[in-house]
C-alpha positions in Angstrom: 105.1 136.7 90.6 107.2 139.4 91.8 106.3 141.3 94.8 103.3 139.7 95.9 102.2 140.9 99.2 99.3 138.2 100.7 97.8 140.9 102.7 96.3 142.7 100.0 94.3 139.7 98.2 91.3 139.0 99.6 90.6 135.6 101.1 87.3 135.7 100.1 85.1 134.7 97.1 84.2 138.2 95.0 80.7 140.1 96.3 78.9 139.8 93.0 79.7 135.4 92.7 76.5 133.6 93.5 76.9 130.5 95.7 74.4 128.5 94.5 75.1 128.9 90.8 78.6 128.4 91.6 78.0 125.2 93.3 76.2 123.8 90.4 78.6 124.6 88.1 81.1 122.8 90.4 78.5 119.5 89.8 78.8 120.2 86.6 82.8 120.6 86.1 83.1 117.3 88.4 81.6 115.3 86.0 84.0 116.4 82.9 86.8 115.8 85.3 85.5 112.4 86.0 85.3 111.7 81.7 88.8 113.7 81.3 90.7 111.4 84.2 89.3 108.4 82.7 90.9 109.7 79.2 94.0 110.7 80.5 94.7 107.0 82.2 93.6 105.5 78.6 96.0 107.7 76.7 98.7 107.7 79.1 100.9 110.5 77.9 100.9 113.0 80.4 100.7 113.1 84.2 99.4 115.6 86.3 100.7 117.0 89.5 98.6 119.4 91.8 100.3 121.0 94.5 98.4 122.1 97.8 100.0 124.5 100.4 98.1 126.5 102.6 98.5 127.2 106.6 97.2 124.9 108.8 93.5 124.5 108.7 93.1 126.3 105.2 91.0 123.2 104.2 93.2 121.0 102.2 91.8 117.6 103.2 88.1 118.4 102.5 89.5 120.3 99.0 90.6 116.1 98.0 87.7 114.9 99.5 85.2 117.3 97.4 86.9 117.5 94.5 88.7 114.3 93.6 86.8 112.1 95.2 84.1 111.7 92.1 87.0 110.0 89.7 88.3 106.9 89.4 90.2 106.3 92.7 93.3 103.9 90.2 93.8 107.4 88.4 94.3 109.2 91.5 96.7 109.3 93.7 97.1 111.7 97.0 100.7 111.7 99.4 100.5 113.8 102.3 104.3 114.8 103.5 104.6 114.9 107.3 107.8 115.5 108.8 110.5 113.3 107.3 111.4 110.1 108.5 114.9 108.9 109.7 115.9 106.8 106.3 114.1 110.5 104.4 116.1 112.4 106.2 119.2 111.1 105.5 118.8 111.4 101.5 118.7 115.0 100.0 115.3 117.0 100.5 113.7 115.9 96.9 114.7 112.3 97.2 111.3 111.7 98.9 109.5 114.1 96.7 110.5 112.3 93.5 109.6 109.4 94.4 106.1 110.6 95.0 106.2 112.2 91.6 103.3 110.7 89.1 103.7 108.5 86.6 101.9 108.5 83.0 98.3 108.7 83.1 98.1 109.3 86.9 96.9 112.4 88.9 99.1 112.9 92.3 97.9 115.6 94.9 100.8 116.3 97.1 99.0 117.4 100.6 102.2 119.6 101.0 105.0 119.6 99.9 108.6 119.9 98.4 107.7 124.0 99.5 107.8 122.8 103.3 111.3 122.4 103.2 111.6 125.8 102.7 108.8 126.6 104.3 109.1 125.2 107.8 112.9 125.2 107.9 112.9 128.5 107.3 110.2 129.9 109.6 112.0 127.8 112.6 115.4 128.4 111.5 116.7 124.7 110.4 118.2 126.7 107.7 119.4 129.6 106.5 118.3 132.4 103.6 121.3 131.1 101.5 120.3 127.6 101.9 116.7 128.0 101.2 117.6 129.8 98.1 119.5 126.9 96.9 117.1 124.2 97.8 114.5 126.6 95.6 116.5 126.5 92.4 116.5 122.5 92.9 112.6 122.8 93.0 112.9 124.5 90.0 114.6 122.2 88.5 112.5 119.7 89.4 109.8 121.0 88.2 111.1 121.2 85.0 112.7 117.9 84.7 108.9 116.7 85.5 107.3 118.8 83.1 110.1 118.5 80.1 110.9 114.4 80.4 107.6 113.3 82.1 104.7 115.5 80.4 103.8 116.5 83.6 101.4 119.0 84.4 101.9 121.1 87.0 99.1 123.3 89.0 100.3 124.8 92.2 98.0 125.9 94.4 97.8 128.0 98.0 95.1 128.1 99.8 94.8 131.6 101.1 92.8 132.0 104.0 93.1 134.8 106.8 94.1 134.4 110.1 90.8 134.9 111.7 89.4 131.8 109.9 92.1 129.9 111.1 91.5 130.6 114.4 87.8 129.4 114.0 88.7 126.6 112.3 90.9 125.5 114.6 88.7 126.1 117.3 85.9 124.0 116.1 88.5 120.6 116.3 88.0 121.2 120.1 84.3 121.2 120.0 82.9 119.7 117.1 83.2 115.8 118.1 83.8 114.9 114.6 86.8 116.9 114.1 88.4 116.7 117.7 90.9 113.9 116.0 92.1 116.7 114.0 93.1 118.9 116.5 96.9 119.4 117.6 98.2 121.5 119.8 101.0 122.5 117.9 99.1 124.6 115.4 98.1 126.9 117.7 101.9 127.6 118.3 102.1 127.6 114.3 99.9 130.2 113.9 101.4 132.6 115.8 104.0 132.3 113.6 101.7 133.8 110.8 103.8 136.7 109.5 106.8 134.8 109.4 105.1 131.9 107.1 103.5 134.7 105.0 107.0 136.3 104.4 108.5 132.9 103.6 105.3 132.4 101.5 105.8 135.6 99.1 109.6 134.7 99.0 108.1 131.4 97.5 105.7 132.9 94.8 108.7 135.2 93.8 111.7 132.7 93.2 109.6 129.7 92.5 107.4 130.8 90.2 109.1 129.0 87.1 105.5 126.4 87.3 103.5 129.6 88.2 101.1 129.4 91.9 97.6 130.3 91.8 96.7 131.9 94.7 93.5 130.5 96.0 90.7 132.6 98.1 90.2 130.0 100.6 87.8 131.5 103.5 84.7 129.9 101.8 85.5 126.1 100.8 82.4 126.3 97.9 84.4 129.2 95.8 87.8 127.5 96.6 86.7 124.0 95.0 85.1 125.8 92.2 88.2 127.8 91.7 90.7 124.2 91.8 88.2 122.2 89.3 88.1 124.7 87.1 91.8 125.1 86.9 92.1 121.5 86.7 89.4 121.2 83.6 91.1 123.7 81.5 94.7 122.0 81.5 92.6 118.7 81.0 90.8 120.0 78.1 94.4 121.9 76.8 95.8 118.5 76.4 93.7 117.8 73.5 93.8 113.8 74.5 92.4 110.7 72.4 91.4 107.2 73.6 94.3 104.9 72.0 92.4 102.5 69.6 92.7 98.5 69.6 95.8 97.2 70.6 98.2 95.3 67.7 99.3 91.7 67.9 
């Protein structure tokens, strides 16, 4: 994913996409995901891992909320990563990250991610371009050590939304009551950061791309869902699973 330059993909659904229709398709692709998680615990072969990353305010909470909350909530698992703790921060970057990692038969949503740590360390200078380079070949090789030795299936998703909607979502945590307790300061100071995370964000897409990223327009939560679950039914259905029959002995 070479080159990729976030300005020039739209962050909104396309014209001729019907919101209605695509909403009851989304009914309709939750309730195979709710049949297809129930198989994949059962079997127990392969995992699933579903990586979110998007600025602040692109809508990753309310993304797990609509789409995952309509499986079985033993099957699904969701770790936000925050800023690291003192004992995290005294391992290596991943060390938290593996742990995290999902076993057999599980789906794990990581609300961020391994990416912040060159993400945010970048953008604020904790490290520099050689060291973020580094620590992206070690995602790499994580990634594939998950997918090789673990089955693991790997969707990695960013939530693309432009700065404009930010701005009004992040202005509606001040005055909406219901979303006040969302609202930090600090994002405001994040997001004038914007060009900085975007150019840390194609340099991303281009030297992690081993797992590949789907870039996700994000401005309209309906076409963002629809896009997710329907990424997320089609490497369910590619895995071709079977309910294991009675148990021997």
């Amino acid at each position: 994913m070479a080159n990729i330059k976030l300005k020039e993909i739209s962050t909104r659904a396309p014209k001729d996409l019907n919101k209605e229709e695509t909403k009851e398709k989304l009914t309709g692709i939750l309730a195979k995901l709710d049949q297809l998680q129930n198989l994949l615990y059962a079997e127990s072969i392969h995992s699933v891992l579903i990586v979110l990353q998007g600025m602040d305010a692109s809508g990753k909470d309310g993304l797990v909320r609509k789409v995952f909350t309509s499986m079985n909530p033993q099957g699904v698992r969701v770790h936000s990563f925050k800023v690291p703790t003192s004992e995290e921060a005294s391992h290596d970057f991943l060390w938290r990250i593996h742990a995290a990692a999902p076993s057999k038969g599980m789906i794990q949503l990581f609300n961020r991610s391994q990416y912040e740590d060159v993400l945010v360390t970048r953008v604020h200078k904790m490290i520099d371009d050689k060291t973020a380079r580094k620590r992206m070949k070690a995602i790499n090789d994580f990634e594939q050590l998950l997918v090789e030795h673990n089955n693991t299936q790997i969707l990695k998703f960013y939530l693309h939304i432009s700065p404009e909607e930010q701005q009004e979502r992040l202005q509606e945590r001040i005055h909406n009551p219901a979303k006040q307790w969302k609202y930090n300061e600090s994002d405001f100071q994040e997001a004038k950061l914007w060009d900085d995370y975007m150019a840390a964000y194609e340099d991303c897409f281009e030297h992690c791309n081993d797992v590949p990223w789907t870039i996700v327009p994000a401005d309209q939560n309906w076409y963002k869902e629809y896009v997710i679950a329907s990424a997320l039914l089609k490497t369910l259905e590619k895995l071709d699973m079977q309910f294991p029959g009675l148990k021997k002995g």
